[in-house]
C-alpha positions as CSV (number, residue, x, y, z in Angstrom):
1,X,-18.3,-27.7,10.4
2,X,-15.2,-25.4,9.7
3,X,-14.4,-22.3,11.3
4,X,-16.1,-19.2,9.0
5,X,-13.2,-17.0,7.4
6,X,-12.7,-13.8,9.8
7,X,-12.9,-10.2,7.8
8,X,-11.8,-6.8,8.1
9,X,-12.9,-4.2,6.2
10,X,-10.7,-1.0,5.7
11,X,-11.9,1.8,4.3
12,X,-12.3,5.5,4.7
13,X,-15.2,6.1,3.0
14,X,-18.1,4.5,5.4
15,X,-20.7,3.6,1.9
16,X,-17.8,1.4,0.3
17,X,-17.5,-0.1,4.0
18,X,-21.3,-0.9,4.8
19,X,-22.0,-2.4,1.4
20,X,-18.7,-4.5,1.4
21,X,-19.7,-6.0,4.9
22,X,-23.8,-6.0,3.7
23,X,-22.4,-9.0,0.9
24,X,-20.1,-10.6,2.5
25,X,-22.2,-11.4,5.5
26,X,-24.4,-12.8,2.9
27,X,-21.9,-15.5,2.5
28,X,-22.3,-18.5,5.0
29,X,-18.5,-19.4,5.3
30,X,-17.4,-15.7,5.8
31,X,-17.9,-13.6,9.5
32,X,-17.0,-9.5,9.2
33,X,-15.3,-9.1,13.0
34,X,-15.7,-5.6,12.0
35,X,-14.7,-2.5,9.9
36,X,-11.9,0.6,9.7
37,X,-12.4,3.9,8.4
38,X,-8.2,4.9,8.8
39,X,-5.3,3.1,9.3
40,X,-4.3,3.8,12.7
41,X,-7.9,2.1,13.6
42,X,-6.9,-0.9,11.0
43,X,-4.2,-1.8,12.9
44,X,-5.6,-0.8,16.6
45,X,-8.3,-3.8,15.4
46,X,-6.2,-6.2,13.7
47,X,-4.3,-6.9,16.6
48,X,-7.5,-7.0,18.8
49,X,-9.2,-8.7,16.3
50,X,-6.8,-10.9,14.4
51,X,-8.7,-11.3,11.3
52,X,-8.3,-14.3,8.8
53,X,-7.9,-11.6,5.6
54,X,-8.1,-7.3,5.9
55,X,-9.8,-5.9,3.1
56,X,-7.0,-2.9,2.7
57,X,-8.0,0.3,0.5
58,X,-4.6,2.3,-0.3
59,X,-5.4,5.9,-0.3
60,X,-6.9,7.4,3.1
61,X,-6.3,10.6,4.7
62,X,-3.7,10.3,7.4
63,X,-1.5,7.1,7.4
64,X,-2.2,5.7,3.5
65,X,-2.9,1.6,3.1
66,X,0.5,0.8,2.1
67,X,1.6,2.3,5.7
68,X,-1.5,0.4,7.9
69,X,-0.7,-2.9,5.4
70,X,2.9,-3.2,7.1
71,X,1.8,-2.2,10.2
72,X,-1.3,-4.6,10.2
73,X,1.0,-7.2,8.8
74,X,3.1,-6.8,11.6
75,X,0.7,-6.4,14.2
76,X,-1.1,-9.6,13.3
77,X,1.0,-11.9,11.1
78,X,-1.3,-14.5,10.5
79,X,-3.8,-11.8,8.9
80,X,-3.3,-11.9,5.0
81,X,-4.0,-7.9,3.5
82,X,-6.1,-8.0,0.6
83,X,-5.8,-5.0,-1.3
84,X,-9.7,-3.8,-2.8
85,X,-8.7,0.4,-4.8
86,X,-9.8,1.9,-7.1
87,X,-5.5,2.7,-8.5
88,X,-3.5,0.6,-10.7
89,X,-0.7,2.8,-11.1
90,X,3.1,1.2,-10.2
91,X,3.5,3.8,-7.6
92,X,0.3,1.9,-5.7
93,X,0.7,-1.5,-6.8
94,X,4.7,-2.3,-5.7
95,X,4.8,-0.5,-2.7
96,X,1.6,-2.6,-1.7
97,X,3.0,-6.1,-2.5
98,X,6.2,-4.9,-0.9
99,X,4.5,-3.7,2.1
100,X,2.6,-7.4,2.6
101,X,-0.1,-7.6,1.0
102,X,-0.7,-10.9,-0.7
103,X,-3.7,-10.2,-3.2
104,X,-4.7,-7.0,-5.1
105,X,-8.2,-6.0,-6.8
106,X,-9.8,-3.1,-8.1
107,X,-12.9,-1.9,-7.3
108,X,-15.0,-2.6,-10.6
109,X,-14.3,-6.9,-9.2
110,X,-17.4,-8.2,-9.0
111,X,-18.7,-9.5,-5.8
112,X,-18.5,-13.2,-6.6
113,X,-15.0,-12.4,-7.6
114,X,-14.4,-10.6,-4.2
115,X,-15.9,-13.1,-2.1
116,X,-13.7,-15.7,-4.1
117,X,-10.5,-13.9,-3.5
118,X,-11.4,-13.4,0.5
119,X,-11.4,-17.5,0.8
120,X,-8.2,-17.8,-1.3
121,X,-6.4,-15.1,0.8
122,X,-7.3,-16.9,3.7
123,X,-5.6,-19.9,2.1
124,X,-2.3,-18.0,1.4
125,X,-3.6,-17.8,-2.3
126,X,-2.9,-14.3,-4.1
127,X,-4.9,-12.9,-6.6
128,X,-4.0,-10.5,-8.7
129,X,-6.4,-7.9,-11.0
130,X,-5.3,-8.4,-15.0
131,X,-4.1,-5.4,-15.0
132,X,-2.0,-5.2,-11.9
133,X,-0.8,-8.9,-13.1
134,X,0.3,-7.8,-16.0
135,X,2.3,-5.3,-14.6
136,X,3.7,-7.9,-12.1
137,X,4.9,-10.3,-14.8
138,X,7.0,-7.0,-16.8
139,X,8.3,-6.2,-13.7
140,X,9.5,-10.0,-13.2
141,X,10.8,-10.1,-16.9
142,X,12.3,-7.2,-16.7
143,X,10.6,-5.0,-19.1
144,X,11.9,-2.2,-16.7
145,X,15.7,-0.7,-17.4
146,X,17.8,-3.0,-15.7
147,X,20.0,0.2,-14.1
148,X,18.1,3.2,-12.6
149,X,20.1,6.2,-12.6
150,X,18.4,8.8,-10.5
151,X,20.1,11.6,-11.7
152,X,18.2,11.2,-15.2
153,X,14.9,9.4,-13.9
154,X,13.7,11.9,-11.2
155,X,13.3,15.1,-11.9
156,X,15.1,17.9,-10.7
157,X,12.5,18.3,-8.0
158,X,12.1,14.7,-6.8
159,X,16.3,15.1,-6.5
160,X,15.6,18.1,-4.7
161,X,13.0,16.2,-2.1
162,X,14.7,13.1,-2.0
163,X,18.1,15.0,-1.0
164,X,16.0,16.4,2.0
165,X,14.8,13.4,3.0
166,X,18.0,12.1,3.7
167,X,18.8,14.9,5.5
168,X,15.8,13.8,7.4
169,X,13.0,16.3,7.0
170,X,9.6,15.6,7.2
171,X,7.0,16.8,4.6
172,X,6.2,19.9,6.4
173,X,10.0,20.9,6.8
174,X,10.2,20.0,3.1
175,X,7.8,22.2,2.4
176,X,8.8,25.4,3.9
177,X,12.2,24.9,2.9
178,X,11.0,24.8,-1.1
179,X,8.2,27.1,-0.4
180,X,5.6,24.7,-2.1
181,X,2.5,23.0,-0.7
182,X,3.2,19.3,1.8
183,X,0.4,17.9,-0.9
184,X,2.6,18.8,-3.5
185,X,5.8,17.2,-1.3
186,X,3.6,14.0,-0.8
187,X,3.3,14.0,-4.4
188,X,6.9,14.0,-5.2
189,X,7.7,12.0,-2.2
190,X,5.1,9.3,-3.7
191,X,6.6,9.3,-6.8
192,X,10.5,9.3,-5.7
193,X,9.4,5.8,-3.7
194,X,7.3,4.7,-6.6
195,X,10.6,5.2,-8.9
196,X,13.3,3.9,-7.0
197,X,10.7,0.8,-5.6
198,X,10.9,0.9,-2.0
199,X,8.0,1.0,0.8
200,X,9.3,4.2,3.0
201,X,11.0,7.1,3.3
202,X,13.9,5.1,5.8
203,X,14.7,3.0,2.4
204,X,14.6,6.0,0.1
205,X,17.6,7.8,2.3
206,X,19.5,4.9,2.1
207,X,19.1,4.6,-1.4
208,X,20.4,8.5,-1.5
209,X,23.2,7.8,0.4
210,X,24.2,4.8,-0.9
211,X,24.1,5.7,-4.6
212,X,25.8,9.3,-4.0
213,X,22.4,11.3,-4.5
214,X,23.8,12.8,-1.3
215,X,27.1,13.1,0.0
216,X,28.8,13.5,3.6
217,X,29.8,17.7,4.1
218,X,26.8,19.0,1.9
């Protein structure tokens, strides 16, 4: 008899949780090790637990699921993330995939669709939800403009953010400084890495150094 498929659920509202792990313990092939409600506790039990697949929702108070699915993924690299949101937006999908995670789903998947994509993660099989696909296959073809200038694609306030972030402020320094809310900086700060495509903050500065958003003496 093979080894049952090893789960994680991650998930910061504890109904989605409980009626996730209440189906897929219905499954003989399929054990939940155990279950998240953040992301510092996602990756706190992936490396304690060092589950077969982590069932990864993206957006959580405190440290978001693109955050806990490098972290995870670093913490226990045998562990394939399987993203399961309720967001289909670019700024969710890329920063995912970029992040680790092999396979991402929606939350209207049905659960003989779910339980499918758990034992194909665990193969090192991705699935992808139509839409997100799609989007996937554009990206790959290039539907988006080949050169991104960020002086015309972000607005003057995402220039404005981005700038500080190179000059390494965090959110709440960001804040004060533009006397505006830090949900409203986490807004823009989601939207600068969403626009320029990369997973953190770190990457963004480069990117504002590299390509002149910022220079040395400002």
């Amino acid at each position: 008899m093979t080894e049952p498929i090893t789960v994680l659920i991650v998930d910061d509202h504890s109904v989605v949780r409980q009626g996730v792990r209440a189906f897929l313990e219905t499954q003989p092939d399929l054990t939940v090790l155990g279950d998240a409600g953040s992301g510092e506790e996602a990756i706190r039990l992936a490396a304690e637990l060092v589950p077969d697949v982590v069932l990864m929702d993206l957006v959580m108070p405190g440290m978001d699921g693109v955050e806990a699915t490098r972290r995870v993924r670093q913490a226990s690299p045998r562990s394939q993330v399987l993203v399961l949101t309720s967001y289909h937006q670019d700024e969710h999908i890329f920063p995912a995939i970029r992040a680790g995670a092999l396979s991402y789903l929606l939350k209207d998947v049905s659960p003989v669709e779910l339980v499918e994509a758990v034992r194909k993660a665990a193969r090192g099989e991705a699935v992808l939800h139509p839409r997100v696909a799609a989007r996937v296959v554009q990206e790959l073809h290039g539907a988006r403009q080949e050169t991104f200038n960020p002086f015309t694609e972000l607005s003057e306030r995402e220039l404005e953010v981005l700038r500080l972030i190179a000059d390494g402020m965090d959110n709440a320094q960001i804040a004060e400084k533009l006397i505006i809310s830090e949900k409203t900086v986490k807004s823009h700060v989601s939207n600068i890495l969403s626009k320029l495509h990369v997973v953190d903050r770190t990457q963004a500065a480069v990117y504002a150094w590299r390509e002149g958003v910022v220079r040395r003496g400002e």
